[in-house]
Structures are given as C-alpha cells and as structure tokens.
N, C-alpha and C positions, 0 to 999 in steps of 0.2 A: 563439540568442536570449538577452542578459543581462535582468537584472533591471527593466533599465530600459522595455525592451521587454516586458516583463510585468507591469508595475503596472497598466496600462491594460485590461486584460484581468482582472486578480485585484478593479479596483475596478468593474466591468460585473459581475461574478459577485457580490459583495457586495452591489451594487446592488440585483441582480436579486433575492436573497435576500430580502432586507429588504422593498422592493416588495409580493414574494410577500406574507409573512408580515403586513404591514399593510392593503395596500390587497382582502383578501378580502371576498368577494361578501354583503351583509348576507342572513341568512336568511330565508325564507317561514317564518311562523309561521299553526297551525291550534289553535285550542283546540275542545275537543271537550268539551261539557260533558252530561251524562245529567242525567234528571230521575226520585227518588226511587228508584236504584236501592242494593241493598243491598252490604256489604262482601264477601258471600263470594256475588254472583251474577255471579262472571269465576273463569274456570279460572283465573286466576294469582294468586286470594286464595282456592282450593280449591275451587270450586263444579266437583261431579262430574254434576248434572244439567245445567243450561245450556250448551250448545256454543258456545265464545265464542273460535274459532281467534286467526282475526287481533288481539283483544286483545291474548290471553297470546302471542303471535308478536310484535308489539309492545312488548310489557313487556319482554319479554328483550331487546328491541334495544336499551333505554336502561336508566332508576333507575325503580325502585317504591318508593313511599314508605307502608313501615310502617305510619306514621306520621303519614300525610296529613289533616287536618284542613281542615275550612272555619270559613266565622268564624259561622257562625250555622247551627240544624236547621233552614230552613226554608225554602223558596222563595225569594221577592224578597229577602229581606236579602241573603241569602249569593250572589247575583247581584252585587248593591249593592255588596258588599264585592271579591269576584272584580274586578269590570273597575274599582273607584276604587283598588282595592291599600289600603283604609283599611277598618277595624273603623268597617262604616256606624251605630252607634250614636254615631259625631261627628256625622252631619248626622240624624240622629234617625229613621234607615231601618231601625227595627226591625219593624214588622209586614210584612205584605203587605197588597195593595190593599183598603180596606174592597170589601165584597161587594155593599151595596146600595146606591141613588144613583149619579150620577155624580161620577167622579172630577175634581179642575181639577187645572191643573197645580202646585198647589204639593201635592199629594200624589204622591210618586215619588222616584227620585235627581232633586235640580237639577243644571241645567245648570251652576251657578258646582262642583261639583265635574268634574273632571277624571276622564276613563276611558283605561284607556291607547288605545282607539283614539283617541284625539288625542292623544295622545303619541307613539305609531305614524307618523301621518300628520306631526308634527311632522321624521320622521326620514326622510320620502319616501315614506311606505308608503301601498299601494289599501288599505281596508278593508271588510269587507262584515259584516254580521251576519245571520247564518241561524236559524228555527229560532223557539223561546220567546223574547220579550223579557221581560214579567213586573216592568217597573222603571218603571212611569208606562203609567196608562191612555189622557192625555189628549192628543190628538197633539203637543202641543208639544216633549213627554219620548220621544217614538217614535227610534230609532235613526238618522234623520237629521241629528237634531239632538245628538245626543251623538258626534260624530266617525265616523259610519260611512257612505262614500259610497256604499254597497250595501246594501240590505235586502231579504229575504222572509223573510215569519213572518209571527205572528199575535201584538198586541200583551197579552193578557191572560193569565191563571192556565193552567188545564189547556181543554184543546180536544181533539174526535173526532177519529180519524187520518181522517177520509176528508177532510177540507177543507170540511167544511159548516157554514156561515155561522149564528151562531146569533144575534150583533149586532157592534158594530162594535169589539169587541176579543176577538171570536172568531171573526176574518175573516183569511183570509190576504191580505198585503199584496207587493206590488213595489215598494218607494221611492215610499211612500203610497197606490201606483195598487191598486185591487181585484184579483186572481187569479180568472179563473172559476172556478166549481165543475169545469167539464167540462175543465178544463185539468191538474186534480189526481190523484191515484190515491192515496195512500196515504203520510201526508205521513216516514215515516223514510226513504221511499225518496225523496219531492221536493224535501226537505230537502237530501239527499245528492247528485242531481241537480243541482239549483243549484248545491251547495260547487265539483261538479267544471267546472261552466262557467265560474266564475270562475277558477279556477285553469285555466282550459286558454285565457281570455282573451288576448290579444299584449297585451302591454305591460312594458316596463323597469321598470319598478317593482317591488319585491317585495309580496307582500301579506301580510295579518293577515286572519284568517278567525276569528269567534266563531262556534261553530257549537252551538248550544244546541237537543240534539233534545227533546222534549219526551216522548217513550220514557224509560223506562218509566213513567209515571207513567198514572193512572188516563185518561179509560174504559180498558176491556181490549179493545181491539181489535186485531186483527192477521186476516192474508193467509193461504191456504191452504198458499204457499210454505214462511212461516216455521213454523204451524202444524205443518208434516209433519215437519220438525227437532227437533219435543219430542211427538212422540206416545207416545214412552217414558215421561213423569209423569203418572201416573196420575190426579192431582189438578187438573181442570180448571183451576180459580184458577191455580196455580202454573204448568200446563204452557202457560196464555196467557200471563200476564207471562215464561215464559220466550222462548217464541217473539217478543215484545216487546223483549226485551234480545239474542236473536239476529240480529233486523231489524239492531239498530246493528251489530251484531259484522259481520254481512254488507258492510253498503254503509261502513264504514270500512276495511273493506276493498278495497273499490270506491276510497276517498279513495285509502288507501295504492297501488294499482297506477297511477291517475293519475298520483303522484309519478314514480313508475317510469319510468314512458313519455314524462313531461315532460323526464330525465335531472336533478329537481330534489330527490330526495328525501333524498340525503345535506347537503343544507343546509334544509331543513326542519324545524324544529323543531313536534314536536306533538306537546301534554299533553292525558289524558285524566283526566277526573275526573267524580265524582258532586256534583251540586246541596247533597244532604245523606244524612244515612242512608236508607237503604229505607222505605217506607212500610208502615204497619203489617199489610195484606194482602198477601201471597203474596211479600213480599221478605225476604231472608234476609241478617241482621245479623251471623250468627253467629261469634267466638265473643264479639262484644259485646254489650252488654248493652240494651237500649232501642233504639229506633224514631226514624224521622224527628218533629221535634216537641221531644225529650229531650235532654237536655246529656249524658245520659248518652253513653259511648262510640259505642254502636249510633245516637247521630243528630247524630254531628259528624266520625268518620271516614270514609274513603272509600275506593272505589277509584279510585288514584292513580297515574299515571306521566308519565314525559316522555322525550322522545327525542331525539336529534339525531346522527346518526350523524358529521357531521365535530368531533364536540367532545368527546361522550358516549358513555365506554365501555360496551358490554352488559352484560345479568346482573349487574347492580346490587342491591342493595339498600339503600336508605338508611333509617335505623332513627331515627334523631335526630327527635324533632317539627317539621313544618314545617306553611305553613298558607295556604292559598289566598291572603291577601292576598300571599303573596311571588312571583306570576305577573307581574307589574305591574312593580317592580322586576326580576326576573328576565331576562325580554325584553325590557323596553325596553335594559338594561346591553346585550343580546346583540345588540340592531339597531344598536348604536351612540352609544345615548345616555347619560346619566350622572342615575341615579337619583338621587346627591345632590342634585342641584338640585330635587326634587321634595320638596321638604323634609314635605310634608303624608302621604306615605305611611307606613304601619305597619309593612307589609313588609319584607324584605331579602331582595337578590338570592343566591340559592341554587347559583349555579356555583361559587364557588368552595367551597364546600362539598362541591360534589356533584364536582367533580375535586382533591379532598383538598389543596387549597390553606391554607383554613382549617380547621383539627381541631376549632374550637368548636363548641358548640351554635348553631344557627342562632336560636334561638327562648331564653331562659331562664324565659320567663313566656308564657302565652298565655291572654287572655281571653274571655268569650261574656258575652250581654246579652241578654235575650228580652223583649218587650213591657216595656220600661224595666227595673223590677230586681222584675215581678213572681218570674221565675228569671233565675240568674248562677251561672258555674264561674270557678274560676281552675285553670290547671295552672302550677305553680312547680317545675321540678324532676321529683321523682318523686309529688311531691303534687299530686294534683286534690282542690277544694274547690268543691260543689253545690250551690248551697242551691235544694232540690226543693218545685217547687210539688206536684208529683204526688205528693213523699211526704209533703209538708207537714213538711217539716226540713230541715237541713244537714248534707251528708255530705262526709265524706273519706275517699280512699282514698289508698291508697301503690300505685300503679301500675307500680311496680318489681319489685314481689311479689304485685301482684295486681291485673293486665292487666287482669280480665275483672269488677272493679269486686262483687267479691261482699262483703267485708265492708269494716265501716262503721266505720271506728276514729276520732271525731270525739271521741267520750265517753272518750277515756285521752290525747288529743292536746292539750288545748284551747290551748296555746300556740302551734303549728301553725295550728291553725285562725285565731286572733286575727290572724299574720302576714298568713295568706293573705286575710282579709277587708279588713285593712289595705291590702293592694295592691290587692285590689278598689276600693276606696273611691277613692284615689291616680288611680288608670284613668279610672272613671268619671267624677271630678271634670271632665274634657278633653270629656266629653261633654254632649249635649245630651238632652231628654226626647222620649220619640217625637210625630213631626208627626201619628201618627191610629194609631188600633190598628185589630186584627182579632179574629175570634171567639177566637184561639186561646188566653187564659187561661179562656175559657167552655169550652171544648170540652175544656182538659187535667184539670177539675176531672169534667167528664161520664166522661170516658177512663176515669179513675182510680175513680169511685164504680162503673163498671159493674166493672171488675178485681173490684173486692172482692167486690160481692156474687155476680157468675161461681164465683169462687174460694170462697165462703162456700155458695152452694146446692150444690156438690160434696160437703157434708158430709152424713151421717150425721144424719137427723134423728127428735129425740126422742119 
C-alpha cells in the first residue's frame, strides 16, 4: 500500500476526529435551587448534624464554589436575577410580592425581560419548571409564559409541604390546570416525582429543568421517614429543618440515579444552590455572619456547586467570587449558544474559568441593592463595603483577612470607602427604582430593636 492509497483513509480518520469533537450531544441541564437554607447545612460546607449523602457525593463529582454568592438575601429578587442572568434591580425586581391585595401583572419579573429558559428553548431545549415559582402572582407572569413548556408548583411565597390549598397562589398547579389535594403526599417528594417523569419522558430533545424546592424554608413540616434521619438533634426546631434538608438530599438522589439508568448522566449538567442565606430559625450560616435578609456574608453566600462529568473535573474547589447571575451565561455558552449576543446579561460564563482557561477573576466588582438603596454592598476586590440599615451605618471590611466580617475598618479607610461608594453610585445609575416594596425595611428595623434589647435584658440589673 503507498501513500497514495492511504490518504483516503488518513483523511476518513481526520474526519472522523473532527466530527467527533464538534458535532457532541448538547447537555440535559437540572438546576436545583433550595429555599432558605444555610451555608454550613450540607456535609460539604461542614455540617456534622444534617445527613446530606448524595449532595456532598455530588459536590465531589464537580466545582464547589467558595465563593458562591447570589445577587440579592432574599426570595423573589434572587430568583428574578437567577433565571434573567441580570442584577434584577434593572427592571426594579427588588422586593417580593406585596403581601396584601391582589397582585396585577405589572408587579413580578415582565415578560419583555428574558430567562434563560427561552434561551434554552431558543437552542432546541423541552423546558419544564418545578417546585416555588415566587416571581409574579398574577397568572400572566406564571411559568408558561416565561419560556417554560412544563410546570408543577405553586405560584406564591412559602406553602405547607402537604399540598393544601390555601388560595389561588398557594395552590399546586399542572400547566395552569389545579392538582388535587388527594393526588399529593408531600410536596419535596412530588416535586421530585415530577423532575424524574420528565426526564424519563421519550423525546430527542435535551431538557432544562428549574427545579425550585421550596425545602427548607418555613412551615416545618416533614414525614416520619426523613424525621427518623435526625432524631440524634436534640433540638426539635433544628432536628425538623434538618430532616427538611435531608428530604432534598434524599430524592436528588433519586434525580441523580434516574440519570444513571437513563445512561444520560455524564452529559448532564446540574448546579445546586441556595435561594439566599439560611433563615433566621434553625438554619446555620456559620462561619458567616448574618441571616437571610442581611448583605452580610450569612445572607448572600450559599451552598454552591455544579457538575458535569464529561467537561468538569471532580474535587474542585473554586475559590474566586462567582455569582448566580453567571448560570444564564454559563449554560446557555454550554447548549450551544453564544452569550455575547445576549448583550443585557451581567453575568459571565464561568467554564472557562472553572477549566483554568482563563486565570482571571471571574467577577472584579460585585453588587446587591435591597428595597431601592434603603441597604447596598459593594465587594471590589478584597473590600466589601455595607451600608447597614440594621446597624444604621456603613461598614467595610477587608475580606482577605477577615472572611467572617468581624471588624469594621471604615473609620481609618475613608478613601476606600469614597471608591467603593463611587462604584456603587456608577452601578446604580443603569438601574431603575423598585416597582412596589415589601415589609422588609419594616421588619429589618423590628429585627434589630428586638436584638438589642434581647441582648441588653441579659444584663445585670441595678
């Protein structure tokens, strides 16, 4: 055989190379969002009470992130901002749903902003939304209409795990249609339920699955099952929100073994993350400082990871600031599409970072906004700069030497400070004022007056 007789064959091998390496299968993405739970209530951010197997089995399969931040402490915003990939203080989605009256649809995310499940769907992808929606009461803003051709959940705040109807956004829905009651048992497990029928669906298509449990977040309600898993905490409160947080640990496990049996799970990609910090009962922040609510660390980090076994090496850690809006770029780059053209995102896409592509900081500035600028953080660096309605001042701290936010170097910085309020200012200018508030600058000023005088009857009196 000469040469000539072998080119034909060397360029079928080449080919075939090339082929390979291009034309791969776009991934099934699962985002798995928790509600209110804490930094350190997953074995793989230290928690020695909570049994949270398959998490920390998952976290090792890919990156955990430090580091992980979301863009707002609190419910609906840091939704808002999750699925638009945009710091929701551009379309003025800083509170959550007022509480009393009814909502119309110009209070929620609008429709003129983009989530990636339409960007998803843009690149071929089923999408479904499971679980808390939390981003528009009125059915116009419901998950149908925001790019998701699947839905079960329940469209408002916090709701009973048993599925019982208390009005018409604390109802569970099917693609608008009611759920009975008698068709429900205990919704982290029918939550879970659901994810795995769509996924075990036939169809060429890959999907995108938002799966927003509403675990752990208040009432405290759980099953005798998960119950019997934390009867070693001594502390009722705590030993029910743990059993709450081992519900999810359980049935994403249940997701994960689906993958399994599907033969789909090394092209899977699925990030788990926290809503916001832990809420102030029985969830544990530790070793940050403050509560869901607080810009402080304890109610803007989380527990953070992401997986994808044909991309992303295990036993990661990525330590660099990153931050919920960079999900949106992230995955859409990874189904195929080209975040640049999304020009309205805040985010950036995080693989090449996370496969040491690029050595830079993902992030050099990151900002928060709560009820307009009643509170606002900047982090620049190794400086975060607070200005605290709860403590009624503005703090800075150097975060490089003192993670856990204990002293307050504001009063020997003031040039520091000046900067970072400058960029603050710069930021916000892009933004808009909120479309409706919520109780919560009522409730952080209540917070804060009971703290002191708590902390003040403790004394010795005269």
């Amino acid at each position: 055989m000469n040469k000539y007789t072998l080119l034909p064959s060397i360029l079928l091998l080449i080919f075939s190379s090339y082929t390979t390496v291009f034309s791969q299968e776009q991934p099934n993405i699962i985002v798995i969002l928790t509600d209110d739970q804490g930094w350190a209530d997953v074995g793989f951010n230290g928690a020695t009470d909570i049994p949270t197997p398959n998490l920390d089995r998952l976290a090792s399969e890919g990156v955990t992130f430090s580091n992980g931040y979301v863009s707002h402490p609190y419910c609906s915003p840091s939704r808002a901002g999750l699925l638009t990939g945009r710091y929701q203080a551009r379309f003025g989605h800083d509170c959550n749903m007022p509480y009393d009256g009814e909502n119309d649809a110009s209070i929620g995310t609008p429709l003129s902003e983009k989530m990636i499940s339409e960007a998803l769907k843009e690149q071929g992808y089923r999408t479904s939304a499971i679980g808390k929606w939390h981003l528009g009461d009125h059915p116009d803003l419901y998950p149908p209409a925001q790019g998701f051709d699947h839905w079960f959940g329940f469209p408002g705040g916090g709701m009973n795990y048993w599925g019982e109807s208390k009005n018409e956004i604390q109802t569970i829905y099917r693609n608008r249609k009611t759920v009975p009651e008698n068709e429900l048992s205990y919704l982290t497990d029918d939550f879970t339920n659901e994810t795995i029928d769509f996924i075990n669906k036939k169809d060429d298509k890959p999907f995108f699955i938002y799966l927003a449990y509403n675990a752990p977040h208040s009432p405290d309600h759980a099953t005798k099952e998960y119950l019997e898993k934390t009867k070693h905490i001594e502390y009722a409160g705590r030993s029910i929100y743990a059993a709450m947080v081992n519900a999810v640990d359980t049935n994403v496990g249940k997701i994960d073994s689906t993958l399994v049996a599907n033969g789909i799970k090394e092209n899977t990609i699925l990030v788990f993350l926290s809503d916001n910090g832990g809420r102030i009962q029985h969830a544990d922040n530790r070793p940050n400082r403050g509560h869901k609510g607080m810009l402080f660390e304890g109610g803007l980090k989380v527990p953070f990871f992401i997986t994808w076994s044909n991309k992303i090496k295990g036993n990661q850690i990525f330590s660099k600031p990153i931050s919920s809006l960079d999900l949106f770029p992230t995955l859409l780059n990874a189904a195929g599409g080209d975040s640049v053209n999304e020009s309205q995102l805040d985010g950036v896409d995080l693989l090449p970072y996370i496969l040491n592509v690029n050595k830079e900081n993902p992030h050099e500035t990151l900002f928060w906004r709560s009820s307009g600028n009643f509170e606002y953080a900047v982090r620049k660096g190794k400086y975060k700069l607070y200005k605290s309605a709860y403590k009624n001042k503005t703090l800075l701290f150097d975060l490089e030497n003192d993670q856990l936010e204990r002293n307050d170097i504001a009063s020997t910085n003031s040039e520091i400070c000046l900067d970072l309020e400058n960029e603050y200012k710069k930021w916000d200018a892009k933004n808009i004022a909120p479309g409706w508030l919520d109780p919560h600058a009522k409730n952080v000023i209540k917070e804060e007056n009971k703290w002191e005088q708590d902390r003040n009857n403790s004394l010795k009196k005269n």
